[in-house]
C-alpha positions as a Markdown table, in Angstrom:
| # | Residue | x | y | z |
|---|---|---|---|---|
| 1 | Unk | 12.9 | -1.7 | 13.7 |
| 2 | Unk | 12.5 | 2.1 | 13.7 |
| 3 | Unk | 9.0 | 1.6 | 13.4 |
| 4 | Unk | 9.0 | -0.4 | 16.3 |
| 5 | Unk | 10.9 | 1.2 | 18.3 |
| 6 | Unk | 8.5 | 4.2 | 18.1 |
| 7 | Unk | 5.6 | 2.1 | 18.8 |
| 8 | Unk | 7.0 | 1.1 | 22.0 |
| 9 | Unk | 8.5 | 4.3 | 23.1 |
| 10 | Unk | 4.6 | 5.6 | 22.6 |
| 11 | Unk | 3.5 | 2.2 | 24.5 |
| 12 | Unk | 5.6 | 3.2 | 27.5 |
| 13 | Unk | 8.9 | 1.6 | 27.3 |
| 14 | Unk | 11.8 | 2.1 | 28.0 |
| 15 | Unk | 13.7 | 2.4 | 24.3 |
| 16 | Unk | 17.5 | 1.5 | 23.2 |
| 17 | Unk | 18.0 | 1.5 | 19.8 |
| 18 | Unk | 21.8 | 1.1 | 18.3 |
| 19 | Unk | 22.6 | 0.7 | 15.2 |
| 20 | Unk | 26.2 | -0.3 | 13.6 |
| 21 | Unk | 25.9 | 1.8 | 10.4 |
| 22 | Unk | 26.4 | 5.2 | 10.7 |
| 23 | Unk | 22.9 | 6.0 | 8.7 |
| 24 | Unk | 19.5 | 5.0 | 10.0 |
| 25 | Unk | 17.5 | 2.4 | 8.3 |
| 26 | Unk | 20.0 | -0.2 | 7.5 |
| 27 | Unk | 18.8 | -2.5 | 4.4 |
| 28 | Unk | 16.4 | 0.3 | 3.6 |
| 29 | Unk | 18.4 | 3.3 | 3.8 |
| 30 | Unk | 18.6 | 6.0 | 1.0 |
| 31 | Unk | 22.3 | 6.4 | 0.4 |
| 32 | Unk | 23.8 | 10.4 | -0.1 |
| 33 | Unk | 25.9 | 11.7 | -1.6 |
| 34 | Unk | 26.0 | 9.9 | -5.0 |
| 35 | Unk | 29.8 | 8.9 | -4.4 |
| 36 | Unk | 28.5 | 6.7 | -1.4 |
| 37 | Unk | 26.7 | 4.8 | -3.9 |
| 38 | Unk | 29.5 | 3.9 | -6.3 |
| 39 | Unk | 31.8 | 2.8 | -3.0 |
| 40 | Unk | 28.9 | 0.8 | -1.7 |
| 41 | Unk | 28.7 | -1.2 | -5.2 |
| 42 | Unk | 32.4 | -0.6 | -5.3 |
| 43 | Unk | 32.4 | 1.3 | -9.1 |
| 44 | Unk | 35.5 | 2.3 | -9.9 |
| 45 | Unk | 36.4 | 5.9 | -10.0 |
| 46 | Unk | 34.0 | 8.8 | -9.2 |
| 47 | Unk | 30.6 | 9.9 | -10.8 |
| 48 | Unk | 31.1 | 11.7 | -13.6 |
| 49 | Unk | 29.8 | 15.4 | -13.8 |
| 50 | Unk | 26.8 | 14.5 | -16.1 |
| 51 | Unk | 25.1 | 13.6 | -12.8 |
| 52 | Unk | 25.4 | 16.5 | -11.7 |
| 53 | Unk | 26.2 | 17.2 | -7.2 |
| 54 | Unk | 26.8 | 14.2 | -6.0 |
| 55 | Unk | 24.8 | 15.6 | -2.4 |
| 56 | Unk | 21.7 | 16.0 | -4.8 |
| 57 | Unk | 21.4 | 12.4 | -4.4 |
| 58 | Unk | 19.2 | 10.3 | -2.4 |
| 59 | Unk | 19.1 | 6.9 | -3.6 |
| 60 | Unk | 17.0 | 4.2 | -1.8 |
| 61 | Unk | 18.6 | 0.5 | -1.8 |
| 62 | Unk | 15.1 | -1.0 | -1.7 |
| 63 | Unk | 12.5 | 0.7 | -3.5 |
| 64 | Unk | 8.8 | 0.1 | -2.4 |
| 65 | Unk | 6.2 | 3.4 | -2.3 |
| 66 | Unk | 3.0 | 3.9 | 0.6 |
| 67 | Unk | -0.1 | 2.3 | -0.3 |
| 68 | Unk | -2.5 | 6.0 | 0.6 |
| 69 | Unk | -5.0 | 4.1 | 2.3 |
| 70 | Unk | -2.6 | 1.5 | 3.6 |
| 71 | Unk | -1.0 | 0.7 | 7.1 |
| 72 | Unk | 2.3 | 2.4 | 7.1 |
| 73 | Unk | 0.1 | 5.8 | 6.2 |
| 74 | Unk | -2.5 | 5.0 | 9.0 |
| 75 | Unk | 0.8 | 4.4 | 11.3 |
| 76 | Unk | 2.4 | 7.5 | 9.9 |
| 77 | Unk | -1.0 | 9.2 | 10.6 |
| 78 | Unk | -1.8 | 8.0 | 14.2 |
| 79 | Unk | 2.1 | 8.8 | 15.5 |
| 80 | Unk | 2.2 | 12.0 | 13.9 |
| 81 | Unk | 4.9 | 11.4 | 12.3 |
| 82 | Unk | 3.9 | 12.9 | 9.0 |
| 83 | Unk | 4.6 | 16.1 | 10.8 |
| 84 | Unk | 8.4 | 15.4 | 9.5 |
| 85 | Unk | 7.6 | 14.3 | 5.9 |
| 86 | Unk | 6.7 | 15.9 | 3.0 |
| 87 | Unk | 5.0 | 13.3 | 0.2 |
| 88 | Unk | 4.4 | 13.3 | -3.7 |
| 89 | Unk | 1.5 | 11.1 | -5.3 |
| 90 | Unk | 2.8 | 8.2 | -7.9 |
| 91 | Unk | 1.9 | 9.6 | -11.0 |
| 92 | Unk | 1.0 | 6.3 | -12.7 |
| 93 | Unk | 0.7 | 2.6 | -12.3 |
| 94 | Unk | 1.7 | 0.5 | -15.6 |
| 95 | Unk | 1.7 | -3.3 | -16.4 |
| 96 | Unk | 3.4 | -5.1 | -19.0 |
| 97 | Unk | 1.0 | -7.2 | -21.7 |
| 98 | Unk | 2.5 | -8.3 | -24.4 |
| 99 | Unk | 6.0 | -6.5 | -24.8 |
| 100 | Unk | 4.2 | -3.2 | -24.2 |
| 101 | Unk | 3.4 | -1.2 | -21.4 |
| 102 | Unk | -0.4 | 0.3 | -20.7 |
| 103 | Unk | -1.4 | 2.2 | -17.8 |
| 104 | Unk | -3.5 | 0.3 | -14.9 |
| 105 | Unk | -7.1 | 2.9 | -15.4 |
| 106 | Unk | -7.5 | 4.5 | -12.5 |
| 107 | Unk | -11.0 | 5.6 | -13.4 |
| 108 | Unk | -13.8 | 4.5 | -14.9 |
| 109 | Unk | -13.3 | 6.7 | -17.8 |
| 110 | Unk | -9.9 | 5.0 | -17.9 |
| 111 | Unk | -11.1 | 1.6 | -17.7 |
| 112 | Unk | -13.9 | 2.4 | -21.1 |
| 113 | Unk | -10.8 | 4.0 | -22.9 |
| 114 | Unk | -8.1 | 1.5 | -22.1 |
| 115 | Unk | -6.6 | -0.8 | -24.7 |
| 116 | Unk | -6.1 | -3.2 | -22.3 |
| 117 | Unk | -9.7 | -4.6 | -22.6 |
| 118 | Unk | -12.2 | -5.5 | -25.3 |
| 119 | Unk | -15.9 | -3.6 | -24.9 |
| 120 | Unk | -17.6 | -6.6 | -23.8 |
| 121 | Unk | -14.9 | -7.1 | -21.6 |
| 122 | Unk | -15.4 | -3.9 | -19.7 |
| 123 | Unk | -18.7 | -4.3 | -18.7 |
| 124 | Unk | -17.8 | -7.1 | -17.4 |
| 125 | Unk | -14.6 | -5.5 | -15.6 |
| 126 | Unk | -16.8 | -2.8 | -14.3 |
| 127 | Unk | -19.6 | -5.1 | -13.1 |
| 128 | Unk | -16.9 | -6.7 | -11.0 |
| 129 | Unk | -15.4 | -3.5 | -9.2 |
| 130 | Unk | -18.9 | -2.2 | -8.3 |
| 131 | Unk | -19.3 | -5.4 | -6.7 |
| 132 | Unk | -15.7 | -5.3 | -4.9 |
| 133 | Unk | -16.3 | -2.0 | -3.4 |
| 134 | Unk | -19.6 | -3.0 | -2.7 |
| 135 | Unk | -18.6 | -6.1 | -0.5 |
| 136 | Unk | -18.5 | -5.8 | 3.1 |
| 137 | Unk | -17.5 | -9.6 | 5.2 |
| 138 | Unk | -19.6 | -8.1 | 7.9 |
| 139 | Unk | -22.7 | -8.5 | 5.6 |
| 140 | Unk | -23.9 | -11.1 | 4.1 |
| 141 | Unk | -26.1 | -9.4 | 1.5 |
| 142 | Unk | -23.2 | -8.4 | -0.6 |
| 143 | Unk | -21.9 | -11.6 | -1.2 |
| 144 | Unk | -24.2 | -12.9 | -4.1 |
| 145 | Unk | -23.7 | -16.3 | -3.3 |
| 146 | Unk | -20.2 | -16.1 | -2.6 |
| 147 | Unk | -18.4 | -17.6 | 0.8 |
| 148 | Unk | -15.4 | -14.8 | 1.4 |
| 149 | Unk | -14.0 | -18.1 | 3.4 |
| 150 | Unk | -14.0 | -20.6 | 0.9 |
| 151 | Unk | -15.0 | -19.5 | -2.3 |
| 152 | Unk | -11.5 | -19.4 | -4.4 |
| 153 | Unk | -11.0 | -16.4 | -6.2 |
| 154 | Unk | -10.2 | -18.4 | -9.4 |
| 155 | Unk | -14.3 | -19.2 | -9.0 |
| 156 | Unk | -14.8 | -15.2 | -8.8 |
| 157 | Unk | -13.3 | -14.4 | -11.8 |
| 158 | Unk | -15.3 | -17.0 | -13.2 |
| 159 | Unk | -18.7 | -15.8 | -12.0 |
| 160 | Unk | -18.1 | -12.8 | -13.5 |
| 161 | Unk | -16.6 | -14.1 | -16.8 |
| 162 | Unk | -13.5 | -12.6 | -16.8 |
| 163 | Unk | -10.7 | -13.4 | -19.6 |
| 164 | Unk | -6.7 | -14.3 | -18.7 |
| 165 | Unk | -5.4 | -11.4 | -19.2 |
| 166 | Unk | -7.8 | -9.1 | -17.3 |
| 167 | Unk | -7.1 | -11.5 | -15.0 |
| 168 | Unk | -3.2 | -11.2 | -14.8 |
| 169 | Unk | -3.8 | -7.5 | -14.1 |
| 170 | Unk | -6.5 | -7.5 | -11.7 |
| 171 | Unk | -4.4 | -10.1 | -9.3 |
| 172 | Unk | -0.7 | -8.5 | -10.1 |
| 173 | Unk | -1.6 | -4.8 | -10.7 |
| 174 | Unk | -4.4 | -4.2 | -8.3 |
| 175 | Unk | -4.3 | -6.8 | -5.8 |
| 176 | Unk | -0.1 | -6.6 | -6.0 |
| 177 | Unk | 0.1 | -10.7 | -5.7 |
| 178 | Unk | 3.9 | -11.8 | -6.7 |
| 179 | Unk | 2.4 | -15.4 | -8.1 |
| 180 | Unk | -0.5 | -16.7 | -9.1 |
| 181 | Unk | -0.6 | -19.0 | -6.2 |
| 182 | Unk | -4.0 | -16.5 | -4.8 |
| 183 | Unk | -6.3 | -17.8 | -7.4 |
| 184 | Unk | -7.2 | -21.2 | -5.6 |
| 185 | Unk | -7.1 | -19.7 | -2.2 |
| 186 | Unk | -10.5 | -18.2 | -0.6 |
| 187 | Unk | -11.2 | -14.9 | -2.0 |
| 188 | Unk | -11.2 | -12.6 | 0.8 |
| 189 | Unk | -8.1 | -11.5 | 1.1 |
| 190 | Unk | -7.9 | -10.5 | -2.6 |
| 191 | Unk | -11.5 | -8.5 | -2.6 |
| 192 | Unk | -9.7 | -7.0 | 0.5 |
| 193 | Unk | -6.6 | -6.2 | -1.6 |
| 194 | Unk | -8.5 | -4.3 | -4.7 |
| 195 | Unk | -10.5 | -2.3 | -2.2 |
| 196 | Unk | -7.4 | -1.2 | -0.7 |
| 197 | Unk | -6.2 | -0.5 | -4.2 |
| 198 | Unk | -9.4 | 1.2 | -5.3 |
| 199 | Unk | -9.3 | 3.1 | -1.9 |
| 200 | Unk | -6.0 | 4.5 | -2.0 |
| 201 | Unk | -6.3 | 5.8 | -5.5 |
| 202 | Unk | -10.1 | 7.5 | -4.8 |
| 203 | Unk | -7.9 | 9.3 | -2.3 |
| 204 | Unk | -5.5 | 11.1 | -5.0 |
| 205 | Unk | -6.3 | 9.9 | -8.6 |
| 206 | Unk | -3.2 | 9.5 | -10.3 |
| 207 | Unk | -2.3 | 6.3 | -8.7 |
| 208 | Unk | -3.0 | 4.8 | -5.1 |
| 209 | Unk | 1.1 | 5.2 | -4.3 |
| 210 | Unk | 3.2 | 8.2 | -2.2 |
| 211 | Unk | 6.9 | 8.6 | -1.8 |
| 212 | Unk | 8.6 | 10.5 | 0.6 |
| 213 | Unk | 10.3 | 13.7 | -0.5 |
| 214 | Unk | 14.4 | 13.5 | -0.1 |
| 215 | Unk | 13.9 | 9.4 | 0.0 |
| 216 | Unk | 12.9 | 6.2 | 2.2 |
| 217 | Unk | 15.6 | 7.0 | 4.3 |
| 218 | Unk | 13.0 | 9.9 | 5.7 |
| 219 | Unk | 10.5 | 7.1 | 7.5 |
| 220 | Unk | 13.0 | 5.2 | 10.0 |
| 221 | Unk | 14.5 | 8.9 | 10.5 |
| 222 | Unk | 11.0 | 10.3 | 11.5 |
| 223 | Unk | 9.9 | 7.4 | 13.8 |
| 224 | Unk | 13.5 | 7.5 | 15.3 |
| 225 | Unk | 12.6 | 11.0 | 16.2 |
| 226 | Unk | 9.3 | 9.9 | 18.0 |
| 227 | Unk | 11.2 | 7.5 | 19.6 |
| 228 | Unk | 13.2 | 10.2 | 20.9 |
| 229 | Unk | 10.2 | 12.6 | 21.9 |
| 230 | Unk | 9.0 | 9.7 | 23.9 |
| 231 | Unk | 12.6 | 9.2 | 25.9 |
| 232 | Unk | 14.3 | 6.6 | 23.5 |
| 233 | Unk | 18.1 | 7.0 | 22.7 |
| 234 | Unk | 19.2 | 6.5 | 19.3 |
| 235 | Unk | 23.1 | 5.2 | 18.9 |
| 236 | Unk | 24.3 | 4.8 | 15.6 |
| 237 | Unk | 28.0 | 3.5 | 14.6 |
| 238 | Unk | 27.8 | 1.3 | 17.9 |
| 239 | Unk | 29.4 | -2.2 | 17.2 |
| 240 | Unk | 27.4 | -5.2 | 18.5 |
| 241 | Unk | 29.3 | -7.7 | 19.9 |
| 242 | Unk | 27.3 | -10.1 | 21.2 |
| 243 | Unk | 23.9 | -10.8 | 22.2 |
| 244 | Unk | 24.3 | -12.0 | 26.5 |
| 245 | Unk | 21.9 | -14.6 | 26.5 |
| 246 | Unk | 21.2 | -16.6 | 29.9 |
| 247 | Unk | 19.0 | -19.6 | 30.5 |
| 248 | Unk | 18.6 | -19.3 | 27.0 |
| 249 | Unk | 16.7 | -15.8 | 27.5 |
| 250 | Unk | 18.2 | -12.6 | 26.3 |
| 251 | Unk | 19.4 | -10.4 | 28.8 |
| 252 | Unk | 21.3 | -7.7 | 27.1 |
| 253 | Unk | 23.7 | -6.6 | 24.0 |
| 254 | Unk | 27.5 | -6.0 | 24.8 |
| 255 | Unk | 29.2 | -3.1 | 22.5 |
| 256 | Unk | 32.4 | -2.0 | 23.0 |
| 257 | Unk | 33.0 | -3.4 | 26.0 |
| 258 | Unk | 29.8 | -2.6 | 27.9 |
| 259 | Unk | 26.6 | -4.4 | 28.4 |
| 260 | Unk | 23.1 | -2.5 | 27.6 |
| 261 | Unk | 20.4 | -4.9 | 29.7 |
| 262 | Unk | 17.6 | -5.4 | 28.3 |
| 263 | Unk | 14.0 | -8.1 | 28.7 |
| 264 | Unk | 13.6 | -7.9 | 24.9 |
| 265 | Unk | 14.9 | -7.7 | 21.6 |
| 266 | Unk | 14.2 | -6.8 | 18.1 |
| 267 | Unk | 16.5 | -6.9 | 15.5 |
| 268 | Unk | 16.9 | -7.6 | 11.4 |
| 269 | Unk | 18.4 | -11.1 | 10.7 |
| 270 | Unk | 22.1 | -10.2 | 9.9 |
| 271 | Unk | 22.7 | -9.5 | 13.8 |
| 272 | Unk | 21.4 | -13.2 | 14.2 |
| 273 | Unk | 22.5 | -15.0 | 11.4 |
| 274 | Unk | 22.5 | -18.4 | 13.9 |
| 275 | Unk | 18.7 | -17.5 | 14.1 |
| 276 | Unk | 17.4 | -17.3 | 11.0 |
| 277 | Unk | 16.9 | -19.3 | 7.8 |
| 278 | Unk | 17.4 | -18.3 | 4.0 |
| 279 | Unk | 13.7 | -18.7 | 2.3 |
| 280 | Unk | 15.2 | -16.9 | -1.1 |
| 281 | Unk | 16.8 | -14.1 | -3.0 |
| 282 | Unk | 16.0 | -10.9 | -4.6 |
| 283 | Unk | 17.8 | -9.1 | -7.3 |
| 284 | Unk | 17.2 | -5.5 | -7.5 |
| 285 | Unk | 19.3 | -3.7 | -10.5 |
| 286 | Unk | 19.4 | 0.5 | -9.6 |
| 287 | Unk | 19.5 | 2.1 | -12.7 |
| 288 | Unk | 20.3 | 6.1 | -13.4 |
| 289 | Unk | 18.5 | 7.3 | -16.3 |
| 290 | Unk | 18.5 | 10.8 | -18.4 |
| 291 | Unk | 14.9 | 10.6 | -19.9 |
| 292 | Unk | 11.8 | 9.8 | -18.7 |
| 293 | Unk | 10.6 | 6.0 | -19.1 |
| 294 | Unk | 8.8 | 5.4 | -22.6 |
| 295 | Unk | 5.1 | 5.4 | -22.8 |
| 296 | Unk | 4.5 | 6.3 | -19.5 |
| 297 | Unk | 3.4 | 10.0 | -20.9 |
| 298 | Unk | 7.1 | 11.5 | -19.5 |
| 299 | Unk | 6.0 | 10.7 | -15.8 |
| 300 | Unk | 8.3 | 11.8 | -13.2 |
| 301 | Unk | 7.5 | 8.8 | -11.2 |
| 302 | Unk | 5.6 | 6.0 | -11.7 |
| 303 | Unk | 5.5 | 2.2 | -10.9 |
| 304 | Unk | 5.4 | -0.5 | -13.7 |
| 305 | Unk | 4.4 | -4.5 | -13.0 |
| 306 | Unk | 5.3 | -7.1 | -15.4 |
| 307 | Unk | 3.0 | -10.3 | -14.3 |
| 308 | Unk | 4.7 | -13.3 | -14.3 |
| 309 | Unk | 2.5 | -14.7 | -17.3 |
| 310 | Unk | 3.9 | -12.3 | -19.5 |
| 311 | Unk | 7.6 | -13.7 | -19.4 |
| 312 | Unk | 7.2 | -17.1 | -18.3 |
| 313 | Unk | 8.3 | -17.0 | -14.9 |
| 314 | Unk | 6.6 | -17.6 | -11.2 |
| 315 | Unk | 6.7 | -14.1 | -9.8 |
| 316 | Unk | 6.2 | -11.2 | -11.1 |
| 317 | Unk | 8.9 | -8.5 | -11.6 |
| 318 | Unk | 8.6 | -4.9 | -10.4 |
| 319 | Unk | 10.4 | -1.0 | -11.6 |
| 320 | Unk | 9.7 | 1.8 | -9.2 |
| 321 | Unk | 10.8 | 5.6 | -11.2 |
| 322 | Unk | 11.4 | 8.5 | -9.2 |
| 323 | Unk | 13.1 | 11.6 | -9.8 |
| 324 | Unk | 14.2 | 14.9 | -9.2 |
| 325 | Unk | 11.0 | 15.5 | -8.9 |
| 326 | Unk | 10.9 | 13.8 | -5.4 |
| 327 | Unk | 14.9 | 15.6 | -4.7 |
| 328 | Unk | 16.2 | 12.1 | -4.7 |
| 329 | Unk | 18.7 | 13.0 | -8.1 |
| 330 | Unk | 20.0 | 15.4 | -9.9 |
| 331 | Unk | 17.8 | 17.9 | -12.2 |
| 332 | Unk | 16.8 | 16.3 | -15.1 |
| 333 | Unk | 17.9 | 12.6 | -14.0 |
| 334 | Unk | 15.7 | 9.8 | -12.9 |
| 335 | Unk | 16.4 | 7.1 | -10.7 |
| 336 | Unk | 14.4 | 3.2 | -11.8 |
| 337 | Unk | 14.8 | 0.4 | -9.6 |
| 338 | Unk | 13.9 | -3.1 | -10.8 |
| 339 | Unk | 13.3 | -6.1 | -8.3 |
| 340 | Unk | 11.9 | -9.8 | -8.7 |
| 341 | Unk | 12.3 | -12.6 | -6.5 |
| 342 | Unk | 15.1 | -15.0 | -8.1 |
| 343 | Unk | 14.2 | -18.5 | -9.7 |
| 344 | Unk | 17.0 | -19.2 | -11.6 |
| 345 | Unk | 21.0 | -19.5 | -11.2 |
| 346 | Unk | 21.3 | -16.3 | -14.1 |
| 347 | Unk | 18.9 | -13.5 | -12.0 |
| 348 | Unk | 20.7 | -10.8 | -14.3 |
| 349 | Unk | 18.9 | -12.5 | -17.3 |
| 350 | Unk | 15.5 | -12.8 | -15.1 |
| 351 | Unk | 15.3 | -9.0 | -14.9 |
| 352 | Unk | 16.5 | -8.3 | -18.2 |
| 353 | Unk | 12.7 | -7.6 | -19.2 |
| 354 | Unk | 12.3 | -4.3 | -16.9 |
| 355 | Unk | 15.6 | -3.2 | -18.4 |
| 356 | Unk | 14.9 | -3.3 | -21.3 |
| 357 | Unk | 11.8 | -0.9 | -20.8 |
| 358 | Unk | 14.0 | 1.7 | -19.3 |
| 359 | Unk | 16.7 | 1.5 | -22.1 |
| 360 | Unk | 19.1 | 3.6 | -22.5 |
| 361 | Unk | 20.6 | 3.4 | -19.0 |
| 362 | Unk | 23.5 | 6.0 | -18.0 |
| 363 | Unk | 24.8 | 3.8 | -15.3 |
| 364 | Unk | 23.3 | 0.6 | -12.8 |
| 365 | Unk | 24.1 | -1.0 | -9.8 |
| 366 | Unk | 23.2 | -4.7 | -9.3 |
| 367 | Unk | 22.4 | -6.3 | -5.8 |
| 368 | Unk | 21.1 | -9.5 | -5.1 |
| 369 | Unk | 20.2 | -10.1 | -1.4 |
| 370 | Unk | 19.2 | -13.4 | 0.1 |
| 371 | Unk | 16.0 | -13.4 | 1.7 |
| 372 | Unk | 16.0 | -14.4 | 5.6 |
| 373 | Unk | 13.1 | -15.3 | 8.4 |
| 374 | Unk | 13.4 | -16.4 | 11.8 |
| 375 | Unk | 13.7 | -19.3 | 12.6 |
| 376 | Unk | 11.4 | -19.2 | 16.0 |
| 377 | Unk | 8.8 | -16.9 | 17.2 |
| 378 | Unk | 11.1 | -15.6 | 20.0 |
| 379 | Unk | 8.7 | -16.4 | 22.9 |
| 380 | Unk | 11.6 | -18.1 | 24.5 |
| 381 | Unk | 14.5 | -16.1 | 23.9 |
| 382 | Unk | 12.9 | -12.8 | 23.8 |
| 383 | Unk | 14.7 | -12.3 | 20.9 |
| 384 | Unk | 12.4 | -11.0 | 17.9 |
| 385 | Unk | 13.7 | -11.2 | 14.5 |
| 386 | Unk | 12.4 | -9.4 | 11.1 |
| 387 | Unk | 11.7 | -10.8 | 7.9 |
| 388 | Unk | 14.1 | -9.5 | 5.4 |
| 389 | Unk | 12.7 | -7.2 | 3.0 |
| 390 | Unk | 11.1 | -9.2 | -0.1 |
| 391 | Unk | 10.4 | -7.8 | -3.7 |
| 392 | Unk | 6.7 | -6.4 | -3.1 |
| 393 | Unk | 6.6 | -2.9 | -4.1 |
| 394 | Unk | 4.8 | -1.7 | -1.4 |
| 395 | Unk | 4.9 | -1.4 | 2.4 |
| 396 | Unk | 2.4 | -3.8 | 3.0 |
| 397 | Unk | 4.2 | -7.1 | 4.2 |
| 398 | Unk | 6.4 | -4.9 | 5.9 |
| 399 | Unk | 3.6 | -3.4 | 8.1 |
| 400 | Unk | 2.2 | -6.9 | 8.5 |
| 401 | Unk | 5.4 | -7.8 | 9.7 |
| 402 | Unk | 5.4 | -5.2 | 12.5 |
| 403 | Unk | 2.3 | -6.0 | 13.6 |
| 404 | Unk | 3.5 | -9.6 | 14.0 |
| 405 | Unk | 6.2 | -8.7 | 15.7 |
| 406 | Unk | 4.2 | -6.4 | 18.0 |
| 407 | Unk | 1.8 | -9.2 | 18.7 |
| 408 | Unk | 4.6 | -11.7 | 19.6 |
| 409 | Unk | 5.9 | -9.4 | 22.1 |
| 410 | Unk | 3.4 | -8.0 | 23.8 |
| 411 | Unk | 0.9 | -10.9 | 23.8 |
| 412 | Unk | -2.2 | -8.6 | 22.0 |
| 413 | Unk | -2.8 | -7.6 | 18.7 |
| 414 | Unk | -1.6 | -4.2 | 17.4 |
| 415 | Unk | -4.0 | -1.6 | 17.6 |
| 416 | Unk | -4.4 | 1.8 | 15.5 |
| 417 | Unk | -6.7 | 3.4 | 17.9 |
| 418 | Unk | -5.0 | 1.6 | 21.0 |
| 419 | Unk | -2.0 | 4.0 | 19.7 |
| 420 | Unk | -3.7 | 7.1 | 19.3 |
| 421 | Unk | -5.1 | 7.3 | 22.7 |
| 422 | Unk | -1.9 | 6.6 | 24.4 |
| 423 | Unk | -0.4 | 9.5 | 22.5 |
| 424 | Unk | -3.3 | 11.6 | 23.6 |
| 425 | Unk | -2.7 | 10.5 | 27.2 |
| 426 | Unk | 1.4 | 11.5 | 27.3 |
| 427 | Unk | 0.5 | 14.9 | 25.1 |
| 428 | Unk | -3.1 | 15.3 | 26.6 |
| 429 | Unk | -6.0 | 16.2 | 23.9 |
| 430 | Unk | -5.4 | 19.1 | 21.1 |
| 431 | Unk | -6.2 | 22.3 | 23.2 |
| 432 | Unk | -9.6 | 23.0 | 22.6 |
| 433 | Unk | -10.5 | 26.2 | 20.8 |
């Protein structure tokens, strides 16, 4: 919603944006002081003083890092909005095989040294990435007798004789799929995926992820402020008490009394709960640590993937480990989330594998969220609804959510460059030199 209410503050329009918390970025905020935290989850008592001042704390409540060549960057990029953030490269990506963890390689030299893969095995691997990043849907010559449209993936493995468990990683690790329900769907979308992986780690090396310094909470806060610089007006701690609809149309939001008009609406589904349906749940466990995670070399921050295969489940589970490295926790602590998308009536059980890895824990903080969509596009209403946010460890359902969003309200698709030249036309061209 903060997103999109800086898009259409840049796009010209006239921006209202309340929010009844009195932090921005509901379900995603990053909650400080430390003390916050234990009343959210309602702990008893206070921190204790092994974790150190409790304003040293910024603790997201739904962990996901930036893709570096990915959408929310390239939105981050074209608003300018990175102009407010400061961000730390991922040290390392990890997946699960076996009861152990292995880093994903992140280079070629990586990929001959890894245990992950027998010799022959490589070759093969490496055959197939030249021939990812080779592959362009505009031209037909790098194909090699694949149809991006209807060859299934499963058959693209095949052709290049690639074993299960290279497999699992490419698809869960690299492409970032939750299930294995990509392999029999046409492969251009996951070719897309890895290049986007392979991209966004040629840009940095250690891993293709960023994090914001101080926390997630930093994102809605910087497009808030564009929205701002553009003539939007923020109000948090407003109460919504109803949305006015007439003729079945919105035509404003009544708070304390008072009606705001407005043609359209966007808003996350617990201000709608009439308008949305439940499609799932998520359990993600927030766990405080003292030490580093084992075997991932003492990183400060890195992401680990556990593909379903591995522990006989559907989707896959996910840790994110940040630090106080990134001045989200106190020196010396670290913060792991885990998060899978629930299958069974026990999810504590379900996620017990990623604990496990991050043993022992110092103190963790269990939510499980049910998963909401709309239930209509909003063409009538004018009422546009996001999708809550799922277990992906990245931002990029999110962004294709905005740009859904975008596209159902204004009619066209959402356009990067469309962006920047509006911004150049309200701020006029950098001065020349």
């Amino acid at each position: 919603e903060c997103i999109l209410s800086g898009i259409m503050s840049v796009n010209g329009k006239k921006v209202l944006h309340m929010d009844r918390n009195s932090y921005y970025g509901g379900e995603s905020a990053s909650i400080t002081p430390l003390e916050d935290l234990y009343k959210r989850f309602n702990l008893p008592g206070t921190p204790p003083e092994s974790m150190g001042r409790g304003r040293d704390w910024n603790v997201d409540l739904i962990p996901k890092f930036l893709m570096a060549n990915g959408q929310l960057v390239k939105m981050l990029l074209y608003t300018e909005v990175t102009r407010y953030l400061d961000f730390k490269v991922i040290e390392g990506s990890f997946v699960y095989k076996g009861g152990k963890i292995y880093k994903v390689p992140s280079t070629e030299a990586e990929a001959l040294a890894s245990s992950l893969m027998g010799l022959f095995e490589k070759r093969r691997f490496r055959k197939f990435l030249v021939y990812v990043a080779n592959f362009d849907e505009n031209d037909p010559r790098t194909f090699e007798g694949v149809d991006p449209k209807k060859t299934t993936m499963r058959d693209v493995y095949k052709k290049f004789d690639l074993g299960q468990d290279v497999i699992d990683f490419t698809g869960h690790a690299l492409a970032l799929y939750r299930t294995d329900d990509y392999l029999d769907q046409p492969c251009q979308e996951t070719i897309n995926r890895i290049k986007l992986y392979s991209e966004s780690l040629a840009r940095y090396g250690k891993s293709p992820y960023l994090y914001p310094l101080y926390g997630l909470g930093e994102l809605p806060q910087g497009f808030a402020r564009l929205s701002a610089i553009y003539g939007g007006t923020y109000m948090l701690n407003k109460p919504i008490e109803e949305i006015v609809i007439e003729n079945g149309k919105v035509v404003g939001v009544k708070s304390e009394g008072e009606v705001a008009r407005c043609k359209q609406l966007i808003c996350d589904p617990s201000y709608v709960s009439d308008r949305v349906t439940k499609v799932g749940q998520v359990i993600r466990v927030i766990c405080i640590l003292s030490h580093p995670i084992k075997n991932t070399n003492d990183a400060n921050s890195c992401q680990i993937i556990i593909p379903q295969n591995q522990v006989n489940r559907k989707s896959d589970i996910y840790v994110c480990m940040i630090s106080s490295a990134h001045n989200v926790a106190a020196q010396g602590k670290y913060i792991a989330i885990a998060s899978t998308t629930v299958e069974t009536a026990d999810p504590e059980k379900e996620i017990k594998p990623a604990l496990d890895l991050l043993d022992p824990i110092e103190q963790k903080f269990v939510s499980i969220s049910d998963l909401f969509a709309p239930t209509d596009l909003g063409t009538e209403s004018q009422i546009f609804i996001s999708r809550t946010y799922d277990a992906t460890t990245h931002f990029e359902t999110t962004c294709d959510d905005i740009k859904d969003i975008y596209k159902r309200m204004m009619g066209s698709e959402f356009d990067f460059e469309e962006m920047k030249r509006k911004k150049n036309d309200i701020y006029g061209e950098e001065e020349q030199q």
